[in-house]
C-alpha positions as CSV (number, residue, x, y, z in Angstrom):
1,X,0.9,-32.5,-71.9
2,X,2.2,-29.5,-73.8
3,X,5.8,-28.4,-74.5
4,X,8.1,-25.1,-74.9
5,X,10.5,-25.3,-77.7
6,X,12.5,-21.9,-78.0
7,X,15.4,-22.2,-81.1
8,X,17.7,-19.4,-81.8
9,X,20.9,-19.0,-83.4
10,X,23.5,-17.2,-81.4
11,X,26.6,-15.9,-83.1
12,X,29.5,-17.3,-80.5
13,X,31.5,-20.9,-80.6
14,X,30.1,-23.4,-79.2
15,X,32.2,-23.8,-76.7
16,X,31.2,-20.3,-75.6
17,X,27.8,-21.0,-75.0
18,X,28.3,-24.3,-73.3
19,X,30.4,-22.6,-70.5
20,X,27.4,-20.0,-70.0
21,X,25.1,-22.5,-69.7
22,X,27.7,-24.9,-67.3
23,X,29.5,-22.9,-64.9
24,X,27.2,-21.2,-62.1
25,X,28.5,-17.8,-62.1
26,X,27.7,-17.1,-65.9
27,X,24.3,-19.2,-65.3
28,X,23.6,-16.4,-62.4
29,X,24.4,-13.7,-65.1
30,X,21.4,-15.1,-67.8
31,X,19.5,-17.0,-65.7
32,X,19.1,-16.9,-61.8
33,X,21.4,-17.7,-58.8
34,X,22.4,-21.2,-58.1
35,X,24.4,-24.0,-57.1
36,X,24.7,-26.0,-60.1
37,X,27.4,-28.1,-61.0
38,X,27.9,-29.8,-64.3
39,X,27.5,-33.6,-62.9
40,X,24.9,-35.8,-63.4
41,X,22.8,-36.6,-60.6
42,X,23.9,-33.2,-59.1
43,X,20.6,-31.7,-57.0
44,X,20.3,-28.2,-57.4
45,X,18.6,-24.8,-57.4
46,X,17.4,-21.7,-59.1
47,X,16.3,-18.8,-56.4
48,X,14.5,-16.1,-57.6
49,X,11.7,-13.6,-56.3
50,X,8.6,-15.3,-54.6
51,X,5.3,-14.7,-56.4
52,X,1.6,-15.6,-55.8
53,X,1.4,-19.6,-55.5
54,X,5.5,-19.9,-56.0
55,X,8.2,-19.6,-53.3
56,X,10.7,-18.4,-55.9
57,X,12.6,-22.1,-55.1
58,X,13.1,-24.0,-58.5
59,X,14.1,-27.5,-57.1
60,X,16.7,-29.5,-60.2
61,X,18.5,-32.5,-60.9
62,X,20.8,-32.5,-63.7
63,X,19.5,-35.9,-65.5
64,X,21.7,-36.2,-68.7
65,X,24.5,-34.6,-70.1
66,X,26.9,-34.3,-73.3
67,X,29.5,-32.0,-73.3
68,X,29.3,-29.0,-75.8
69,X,25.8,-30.8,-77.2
70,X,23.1,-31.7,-74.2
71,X,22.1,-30.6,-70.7
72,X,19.5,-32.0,-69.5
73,X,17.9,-31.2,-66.0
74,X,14.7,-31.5,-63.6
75,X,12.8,-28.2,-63.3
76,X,10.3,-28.6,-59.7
77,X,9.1,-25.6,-58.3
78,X,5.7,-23.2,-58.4
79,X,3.3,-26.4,-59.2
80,X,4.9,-27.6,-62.4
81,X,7.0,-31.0,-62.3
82,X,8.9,-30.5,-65.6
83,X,12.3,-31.8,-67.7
84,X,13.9,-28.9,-69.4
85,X,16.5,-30.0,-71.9
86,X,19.3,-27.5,-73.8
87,X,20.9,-28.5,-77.2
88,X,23.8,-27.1,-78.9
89,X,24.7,-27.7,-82.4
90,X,27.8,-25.9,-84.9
91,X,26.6,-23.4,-87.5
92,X,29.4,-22.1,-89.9
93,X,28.9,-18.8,-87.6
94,X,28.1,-19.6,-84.4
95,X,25.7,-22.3,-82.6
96,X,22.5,-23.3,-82.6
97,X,21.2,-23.8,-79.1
98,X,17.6,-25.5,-79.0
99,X,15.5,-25.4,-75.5
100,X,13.0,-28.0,-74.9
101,X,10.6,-27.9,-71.7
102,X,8.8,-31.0,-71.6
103,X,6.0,-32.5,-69.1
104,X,3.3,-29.8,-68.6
105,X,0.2,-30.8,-67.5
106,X,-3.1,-29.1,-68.7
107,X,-3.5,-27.5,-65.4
108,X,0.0,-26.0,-65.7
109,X,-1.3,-23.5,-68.8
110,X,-0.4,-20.3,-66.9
111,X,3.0,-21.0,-65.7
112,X,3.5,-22.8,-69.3
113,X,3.0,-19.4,-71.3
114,X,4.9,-17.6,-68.3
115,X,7.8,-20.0,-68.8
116,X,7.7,-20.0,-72.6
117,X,7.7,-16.3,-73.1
118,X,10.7,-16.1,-70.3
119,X,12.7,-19.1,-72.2
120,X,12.6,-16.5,-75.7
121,X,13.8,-13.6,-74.1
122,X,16.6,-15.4,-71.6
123,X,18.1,-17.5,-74.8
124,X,17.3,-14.6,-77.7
125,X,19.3,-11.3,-75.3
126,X,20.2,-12.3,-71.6
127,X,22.2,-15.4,-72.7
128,X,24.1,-13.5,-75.5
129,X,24.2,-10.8,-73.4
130,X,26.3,-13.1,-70.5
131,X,28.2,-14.5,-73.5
132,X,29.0,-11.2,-74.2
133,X,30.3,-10.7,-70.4
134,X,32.8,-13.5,-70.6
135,X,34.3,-12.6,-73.7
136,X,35.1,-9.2,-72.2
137,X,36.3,-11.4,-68.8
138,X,38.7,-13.5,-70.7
139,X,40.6,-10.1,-72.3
């Protein structure tokens, strides 16, 4: 089984990025739509465009959770059966935010690379980007 692991260091509190990753709107704004809600054992989903082989449905379960430090959540959709888990730690200027994607099988190589070049790009601009958004909201 192979694994994602996408680190980068993002320049806002972490309280900041924990609300962009927890509240649906700002998750909509980085991410995809959804219905997520911040509870564990909530069922939930990411909808996106269909592609060849996917219906653009990501079914989730959020599995574990530690405010401002650890979301945790199933990732079903497009063949791949996965556990995708987000930490947050404090840096003197700004957070740390770690993303781990665990549970690939071998067959899964394609949507694996697909996923892991996504994961860079949606933490490393579209999630600062959001951040951004919500700092501009709150004014």
């Amino acid at each position: 089984m192979k694994t994602i692991h996408v680190t980068r260091r993002l320049a806002y509190p972490q309280e900041m990025v924990w609300a962009a990753l927890t509240d649906s709107q700002h998750i909509e704004k980085w991410l995809m739509p959804n219905d997520f809600r911040p509870k564990v054992g909530h069922q939930f989903q990411f909808l996106t465009k269909p592609a060849p082989g996917f219906d653009g449905i990501v079914d989730c379960k959020v599995l574990d959770l530690e405010p401002q430090s650890r979301l945790a959540f199933s990732w079903k959709g497009g063949g791949i059966d996965t556990k995708v888990t987000i930490f947050l730690s404090p840096l003197e200027a700004g957070t740390e935010v770690q993303l781990v994607q665990e549970g690939f099988k071998v067959s899964n190589i394609i949507p694996r690379i697909i996923l892991g070049q996504g994961w860079k790009t949606i933490i490393g601009k579209k999630l600062p980007t959001a951040i951004d958004g919500m700092a501009v909201e709150a004014v």
